[in-house]
C-alpha positions in Angstrom: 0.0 0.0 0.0 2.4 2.0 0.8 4.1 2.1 -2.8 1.3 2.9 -4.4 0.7 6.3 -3.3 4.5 7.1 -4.0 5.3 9.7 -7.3 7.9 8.4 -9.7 10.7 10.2 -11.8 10.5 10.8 -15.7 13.8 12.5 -16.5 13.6 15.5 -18.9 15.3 18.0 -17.5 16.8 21.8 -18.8 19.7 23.3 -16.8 20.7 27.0 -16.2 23.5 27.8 -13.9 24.2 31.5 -13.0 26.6 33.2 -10.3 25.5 36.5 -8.6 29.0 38.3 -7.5 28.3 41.4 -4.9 29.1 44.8 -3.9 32.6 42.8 -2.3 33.3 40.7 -5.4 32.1 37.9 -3.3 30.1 34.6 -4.8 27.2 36.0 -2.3 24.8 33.2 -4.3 25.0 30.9 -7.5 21.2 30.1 -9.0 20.3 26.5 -10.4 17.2 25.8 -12.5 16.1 22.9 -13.7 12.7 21.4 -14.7 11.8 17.5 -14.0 8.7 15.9 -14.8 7.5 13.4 -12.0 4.9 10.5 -12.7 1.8 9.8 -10.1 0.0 6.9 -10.5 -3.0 6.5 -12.9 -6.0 7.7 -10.7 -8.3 5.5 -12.7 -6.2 1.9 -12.2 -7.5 1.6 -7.9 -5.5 4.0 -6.7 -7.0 5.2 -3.2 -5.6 8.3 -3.3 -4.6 11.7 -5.0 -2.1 12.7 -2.7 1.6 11.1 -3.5 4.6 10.8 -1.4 7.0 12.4 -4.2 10.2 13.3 -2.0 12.4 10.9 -3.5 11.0 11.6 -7.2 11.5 15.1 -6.7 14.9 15.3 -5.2 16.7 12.4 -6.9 16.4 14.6 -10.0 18.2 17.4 -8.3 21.5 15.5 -6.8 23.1 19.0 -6.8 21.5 19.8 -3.4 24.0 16.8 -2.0 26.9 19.6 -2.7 25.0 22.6 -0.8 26.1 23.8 2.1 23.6 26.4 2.6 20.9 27.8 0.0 17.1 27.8 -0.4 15.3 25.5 -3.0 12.1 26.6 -4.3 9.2 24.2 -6.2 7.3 25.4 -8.1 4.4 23.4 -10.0 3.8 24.8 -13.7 0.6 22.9 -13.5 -3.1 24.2 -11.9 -3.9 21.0 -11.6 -2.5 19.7 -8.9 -0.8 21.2 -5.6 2.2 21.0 -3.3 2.4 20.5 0.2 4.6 18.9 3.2 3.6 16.2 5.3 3.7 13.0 7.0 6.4 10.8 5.4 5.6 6.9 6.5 2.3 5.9 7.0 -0.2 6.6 3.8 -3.6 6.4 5.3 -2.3 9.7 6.1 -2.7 10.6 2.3 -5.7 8.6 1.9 -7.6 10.8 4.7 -5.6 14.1 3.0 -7.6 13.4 -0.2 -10.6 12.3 1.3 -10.7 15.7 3.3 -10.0 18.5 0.2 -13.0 16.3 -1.8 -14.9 18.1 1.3 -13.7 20.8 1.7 -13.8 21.6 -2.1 -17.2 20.6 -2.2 -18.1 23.6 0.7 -16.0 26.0 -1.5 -18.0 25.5 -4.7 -21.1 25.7 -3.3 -20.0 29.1 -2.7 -18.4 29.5 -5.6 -19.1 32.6 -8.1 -21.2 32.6 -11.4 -19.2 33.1 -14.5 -19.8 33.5 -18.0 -17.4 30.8 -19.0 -18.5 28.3 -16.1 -18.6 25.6 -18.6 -15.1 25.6 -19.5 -13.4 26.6 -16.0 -12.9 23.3 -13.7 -13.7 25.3 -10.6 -13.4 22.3 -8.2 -9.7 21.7 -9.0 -8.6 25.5 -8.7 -10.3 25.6 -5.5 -8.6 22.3 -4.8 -4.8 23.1 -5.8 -5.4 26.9 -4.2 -6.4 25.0 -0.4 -2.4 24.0 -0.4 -0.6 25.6 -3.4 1.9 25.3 -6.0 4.8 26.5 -4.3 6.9 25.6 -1.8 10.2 27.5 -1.0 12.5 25.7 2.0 16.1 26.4 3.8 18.9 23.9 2.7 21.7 22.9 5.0 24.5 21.0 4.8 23.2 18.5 1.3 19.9 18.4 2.6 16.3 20.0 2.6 15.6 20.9 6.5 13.2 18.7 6.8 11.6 17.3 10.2 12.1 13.6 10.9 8.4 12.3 9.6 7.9 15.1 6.6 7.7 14.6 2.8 6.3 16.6 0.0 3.0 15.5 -1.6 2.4 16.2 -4.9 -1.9 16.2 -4.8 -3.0 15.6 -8.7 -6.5 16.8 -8.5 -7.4 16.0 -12.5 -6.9 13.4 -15.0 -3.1 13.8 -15.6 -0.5 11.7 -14.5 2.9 13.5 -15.3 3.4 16.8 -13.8 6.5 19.2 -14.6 8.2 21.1 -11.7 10.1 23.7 -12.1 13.5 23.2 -9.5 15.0 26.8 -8.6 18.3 26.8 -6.3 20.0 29.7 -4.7 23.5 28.2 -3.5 24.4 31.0 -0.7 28.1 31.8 0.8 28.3 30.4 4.1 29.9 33.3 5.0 27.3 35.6 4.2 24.6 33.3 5.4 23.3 30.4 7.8 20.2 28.5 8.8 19.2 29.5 12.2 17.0 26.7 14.2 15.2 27.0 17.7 12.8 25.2 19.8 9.2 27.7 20.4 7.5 26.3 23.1 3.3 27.7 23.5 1.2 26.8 26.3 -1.4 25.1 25.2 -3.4 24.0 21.9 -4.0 27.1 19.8 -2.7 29.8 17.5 0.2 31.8 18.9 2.2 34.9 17.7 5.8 33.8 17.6 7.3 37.0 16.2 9.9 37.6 18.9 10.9 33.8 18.4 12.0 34.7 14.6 13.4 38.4 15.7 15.6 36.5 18.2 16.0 34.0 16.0 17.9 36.3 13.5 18.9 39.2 15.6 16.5 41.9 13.7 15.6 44.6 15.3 12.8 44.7 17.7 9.9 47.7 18.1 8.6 48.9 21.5 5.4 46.7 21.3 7.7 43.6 20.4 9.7 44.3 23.8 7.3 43.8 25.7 5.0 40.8 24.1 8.4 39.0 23.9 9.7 36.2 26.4 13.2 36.0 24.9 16.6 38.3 25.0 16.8 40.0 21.3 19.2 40.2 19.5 20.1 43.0 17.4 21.6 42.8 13.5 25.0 45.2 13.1 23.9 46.1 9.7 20.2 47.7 8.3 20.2 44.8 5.9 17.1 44.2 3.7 15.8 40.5 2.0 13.8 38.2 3.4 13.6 35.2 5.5 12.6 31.6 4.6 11.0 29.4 7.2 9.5 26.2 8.5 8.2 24.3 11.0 9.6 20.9 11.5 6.2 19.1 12.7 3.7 17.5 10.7 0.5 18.2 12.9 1.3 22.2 13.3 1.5 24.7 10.4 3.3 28.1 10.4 2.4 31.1 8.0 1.7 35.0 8.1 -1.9 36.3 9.5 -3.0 38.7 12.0 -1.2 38.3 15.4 -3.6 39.9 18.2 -5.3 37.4 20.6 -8.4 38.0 19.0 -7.6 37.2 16.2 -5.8 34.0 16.9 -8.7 33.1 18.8 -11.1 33.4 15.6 -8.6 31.8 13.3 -8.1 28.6 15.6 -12.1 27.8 16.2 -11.6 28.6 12.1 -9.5 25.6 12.0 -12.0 23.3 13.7 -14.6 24.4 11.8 -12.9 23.7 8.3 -11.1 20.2 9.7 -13.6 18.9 12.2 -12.9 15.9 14.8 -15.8 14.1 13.6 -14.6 13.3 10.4 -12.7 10.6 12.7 -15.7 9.0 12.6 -17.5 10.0 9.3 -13.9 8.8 7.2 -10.6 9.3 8.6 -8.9 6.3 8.8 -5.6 7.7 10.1 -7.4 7.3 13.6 -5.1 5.5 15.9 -2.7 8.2 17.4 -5.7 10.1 19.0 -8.7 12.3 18.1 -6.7 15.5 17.3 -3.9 13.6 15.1 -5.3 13.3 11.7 -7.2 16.8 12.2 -4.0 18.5 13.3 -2.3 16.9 9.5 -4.9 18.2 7.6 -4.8 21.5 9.6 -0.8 21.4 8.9 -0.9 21.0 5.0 -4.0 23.7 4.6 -2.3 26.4 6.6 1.3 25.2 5.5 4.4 24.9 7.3 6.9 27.7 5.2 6.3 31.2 5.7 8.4 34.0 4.0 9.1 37.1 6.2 10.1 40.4 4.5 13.2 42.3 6.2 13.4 46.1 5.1 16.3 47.7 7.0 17.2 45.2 9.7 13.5 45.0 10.7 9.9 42.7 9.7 8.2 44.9 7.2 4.8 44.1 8.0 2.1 46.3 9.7 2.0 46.1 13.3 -1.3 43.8 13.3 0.5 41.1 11.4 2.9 38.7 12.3 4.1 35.3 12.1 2.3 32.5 14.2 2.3 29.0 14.7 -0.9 26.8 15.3 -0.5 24.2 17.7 -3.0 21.7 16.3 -3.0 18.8 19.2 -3.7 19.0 22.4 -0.7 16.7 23.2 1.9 15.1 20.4 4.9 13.6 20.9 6.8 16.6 21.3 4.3 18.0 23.6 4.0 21.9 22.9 7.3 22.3 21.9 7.9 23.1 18.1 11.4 23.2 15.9 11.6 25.9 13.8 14.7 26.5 10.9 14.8 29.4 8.4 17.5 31.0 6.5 18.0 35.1 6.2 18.8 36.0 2.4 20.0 39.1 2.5 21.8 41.9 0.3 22.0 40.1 -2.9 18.3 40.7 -3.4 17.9 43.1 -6.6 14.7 44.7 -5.3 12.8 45.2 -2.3 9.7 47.5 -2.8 6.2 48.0 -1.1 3.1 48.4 -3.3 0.0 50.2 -2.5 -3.2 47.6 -3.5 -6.6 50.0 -4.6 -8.4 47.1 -5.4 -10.5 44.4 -3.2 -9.3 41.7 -6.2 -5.8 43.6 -7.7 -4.6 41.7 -11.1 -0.7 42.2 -9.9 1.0 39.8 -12.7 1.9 42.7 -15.0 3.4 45.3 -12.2 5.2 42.7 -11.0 6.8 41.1 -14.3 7.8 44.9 -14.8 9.8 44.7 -11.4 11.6 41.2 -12.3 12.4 42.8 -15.9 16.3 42.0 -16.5 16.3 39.1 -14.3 17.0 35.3 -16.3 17.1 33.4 -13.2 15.6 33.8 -9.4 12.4 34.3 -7.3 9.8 36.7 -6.4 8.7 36.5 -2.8 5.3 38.5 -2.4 3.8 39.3 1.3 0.3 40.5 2.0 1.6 42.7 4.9 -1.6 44.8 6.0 -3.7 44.4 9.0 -7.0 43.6 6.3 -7.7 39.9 5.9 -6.1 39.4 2.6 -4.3 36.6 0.4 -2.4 35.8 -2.6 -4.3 33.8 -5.4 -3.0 32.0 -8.6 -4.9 31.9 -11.3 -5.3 30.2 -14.7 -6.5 32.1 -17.3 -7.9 29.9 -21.1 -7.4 31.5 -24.6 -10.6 33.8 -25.6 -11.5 35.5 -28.3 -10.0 38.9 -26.9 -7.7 40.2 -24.0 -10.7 41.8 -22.8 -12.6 38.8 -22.2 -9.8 37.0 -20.7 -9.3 39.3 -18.4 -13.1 39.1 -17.2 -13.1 35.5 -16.7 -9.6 35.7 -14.4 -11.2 38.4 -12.5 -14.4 36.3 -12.2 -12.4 32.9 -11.1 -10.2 35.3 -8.5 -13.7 36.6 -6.9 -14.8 33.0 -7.3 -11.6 31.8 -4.9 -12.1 34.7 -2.4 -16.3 33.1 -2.2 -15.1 30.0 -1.9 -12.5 30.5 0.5 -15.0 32.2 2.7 -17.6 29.5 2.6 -14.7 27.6 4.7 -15.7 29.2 7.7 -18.8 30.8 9.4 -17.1 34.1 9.3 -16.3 36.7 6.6 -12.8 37.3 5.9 -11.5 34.4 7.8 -11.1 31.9 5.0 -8.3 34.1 3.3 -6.0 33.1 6.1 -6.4 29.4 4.5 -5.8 30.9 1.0 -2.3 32.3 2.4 -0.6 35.6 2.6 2.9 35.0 0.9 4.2 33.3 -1.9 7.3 32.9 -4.3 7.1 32.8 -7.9 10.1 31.6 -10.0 11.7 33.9 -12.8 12.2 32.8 -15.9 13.7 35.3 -18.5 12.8 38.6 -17.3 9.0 37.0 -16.3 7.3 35.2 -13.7 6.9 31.7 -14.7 3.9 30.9 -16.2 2.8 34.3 -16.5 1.4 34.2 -19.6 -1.5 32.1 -18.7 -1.1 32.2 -14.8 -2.2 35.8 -13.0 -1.4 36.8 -9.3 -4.5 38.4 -7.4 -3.9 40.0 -4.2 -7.2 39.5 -2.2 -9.0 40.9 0.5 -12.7 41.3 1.9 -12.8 44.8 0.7 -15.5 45.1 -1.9 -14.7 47.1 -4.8 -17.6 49.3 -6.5 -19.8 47.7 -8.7 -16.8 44.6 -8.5 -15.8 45.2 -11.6 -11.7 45.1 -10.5 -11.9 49.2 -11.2 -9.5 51.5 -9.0 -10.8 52.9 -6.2 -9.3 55.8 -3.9 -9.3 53.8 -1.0 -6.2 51.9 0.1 -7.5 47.9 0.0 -4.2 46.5 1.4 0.1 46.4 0.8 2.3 43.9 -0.8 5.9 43.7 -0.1 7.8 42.2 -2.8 11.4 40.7 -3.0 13.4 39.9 -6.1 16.1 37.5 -5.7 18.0 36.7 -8.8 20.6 37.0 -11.5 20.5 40.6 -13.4 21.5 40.3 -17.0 20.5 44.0 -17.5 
């Protein structure tokens, strides 16, 4: 059983290598691209299960990572069918129940899900099903190795008909000089959602505001330098998530009774089979993959560049695991090689950014974009497919439609307005390919929130709907 849920490789691979030298004359980073295809099983020959264990698929086509010392891989799926995520590495009744809850959860989305003039040709269920986890996942390398926790994997989730899905494999190989992978243990007090902000100050010895000092249990520590860039995290558990949302106690209140609402304990008894480690267990996985474990923190002169009412926080999803309430944490700082770090203004509720931001990575052939929803609004970052119509006009309706359609859906999740979009997630890294995002000619970025817009038609308003902070990593040609 266990093989059967397990991704295999199909070699086909292209390979770009470029070295980043700078302000020193220093190597400060060396990018590697490469795209694999990996194989899942034929959904229509008994296969239990859409989610596949694809670790070894994945990385056995990238045995470069066995010479890093220290870097940051990002994956990035060039597929909207199907969807990333990192999770429980041995047991696969784990993916069974994983597939078995997005059907549901899906199905609770599209109910919700908006009216569009194309409906017949847009397969809503699977954009709502690849959005719940996502197409990206961006992760600290240390010494040859992915910093992974003991029991986690990456699942690649093939939610339609195909079975051979190409991944595009982005490295940055960083000096060791320049950079390392902090770690630390966070311990929270009970079951919950918790603002670990200090933790990841201390953590990397940014700077630390008033309100910080006194929320914050630890000693900071302070950087010598205003550096900018961002940092790459995750949390080394498989029933706890980590990501970027609203950090007053109010607010982490809402969003964990949001997580038992969306994952509820009596699917133990409804389907779960993953049932033997305790009530909480298989909830707390599902809970884990839909929030995600990898957050990306944006750094603007030595300090988090988020608004005060957002943070970084870490849901505690059992009420006891094996490691009790104590969580491991590892992220790396990459810092002054990026080539741009710039906050944008959003002046829509549902804000097309593709185009404004392809104009930012102009000159780039190889890297990332990291994006951030950093307001206090509930907001997140959507990817969307767009078909070939008749004109640009149209096509730009039905992406607009299909973004609004997400935002619905999302909300449906939970009994609340605006929670959802904390499911949806609030950062994300795009590969560059050329001068462009990846993908971006059929692929547009929406930045979200609960803000109506008038007559939602996507027009610009006066008002101020949200910020996005966005990072370019890469090699400049130009």
């Amino acid at each position: 059983q266990a093989t059967s849920t397990r991704a295999r490789t199909h070699t086909r691979v292209r390979v770009l290598v470029s070295k980043q030298i700078n302000k020193d004359g220093m190597a400060s980073e060396v990018w590697f691209r490469r795209r694999i295809d990996v194989r899942c099983p034929d959904p229509e020959k008994g296969r239990n299960s859409r989610c596949y264990l694809a670790t070894s698929a994945i990385l056995q086509q990238v045995p470069e990572l066995r010479r890093i010392q220290t870097g940051v891989l990002n994956l990035y799926l060039l597929d909207s069918g199907a969807s990333l995520s990192i999770n429980e590495n041995a047991d696969p009744t784990v993916r069974t129940d994983m597939d078995g809850a997005v059907k549901r959860m899906a199905e609770s989305g599209l109910k919700a899900f908006s009216e569009s003039e194309n409906k017949d040709k847009l397969p809503e269920s699977t954009l709502i099903k690849s959005s719940l986890f996502g197409r990206s996942l961006t992760l600290p390398v240390s010494g040859g190795s992915v910093v992974f926790g003991t029991w986690q994997g990456i699942y690649l989730c093939s939610w339609d008909s195909s079975t051979s899905r190409e991944i595009l494999v982005t490295v940055a190989t960083l000096s060791p000089k320049l950079h390392k992978v902090a770690s630390s243990s966070v311990s929270v007090s009970s079951r919950g959602v918790h603002n670990i902000t200090p933790n990841i100050i201390s953590m990397f010895g940014l700077k630390i505001s008033d309100d910080e000092k006194k929320s914050s249990t630890k000693k900071a520590k302070y950087a010598p330098t205003e550096s900018d860039g961002a940092i790459y995290t995750i949390i080394r558990h498989t029933s706890a998530s980590m990501g970027i949302a609203a950090v007053n106690e109010g607010w982490c209140e809402t969003l964990d009774k949001a997580f038992d609402t969306v994952v509820p304990e009596r699917w133990n008894d409804e389907f779960f089979i993953h049932t033997y480690e305790g009530p909480d267990d298989m909830p707390g996985h599902v809970k884990s993959s839909l929030f995600g474990v990898s957050a990306v923190v944006p750094v603007k002169q030595g300090s988090i560049d988020m608004s005060d009412e957002v943070g970084v926080v870490l849901g505690e999803h059992r009420d006891v695991g094996g490691w009790g309430h104590s969580r491991r944490i590892a992220g790396i700082f990459m810092q002054d090689s990026f080539v741009l770090s710039k906050s944008l203004e959003m002046t829509t509720g549902i804000c097309d950014v593709t185009d404004l931001l392809n104009e930012l990575t102009d000159g780039i052939s190889v890297g990332w974009c990291s994006l951030v929803a950093k307001s206090g609004v509930p907001a997140a970052l959507v990817s969307v497919e767009s078909k070939p119509l008749d004109t640009k006009q149209e096509a730009g309706a039905q992406v607009q439609a299909l973004a609004k359609g997400l935002r619905d859906a999302f909300d449906a999740l939970t009994d609340e307005p605006g929670i959802g979009l904390a499911f949806a997630g609030r950062s994300l890294t795009i590969p560059i390919e050329d001068d462009k995002l990846v993908g971006s000619a059929k692929d547009r970025i929406f930045h979200v929130t609960e803000q109506q817009d008038d007559d939602d038609d996507g027009q610009q308003t006066n008002t101020v709907c949200g910020s996005l902070h966005v990072v370019v990593f890469g090699r400049r040609t130009k």
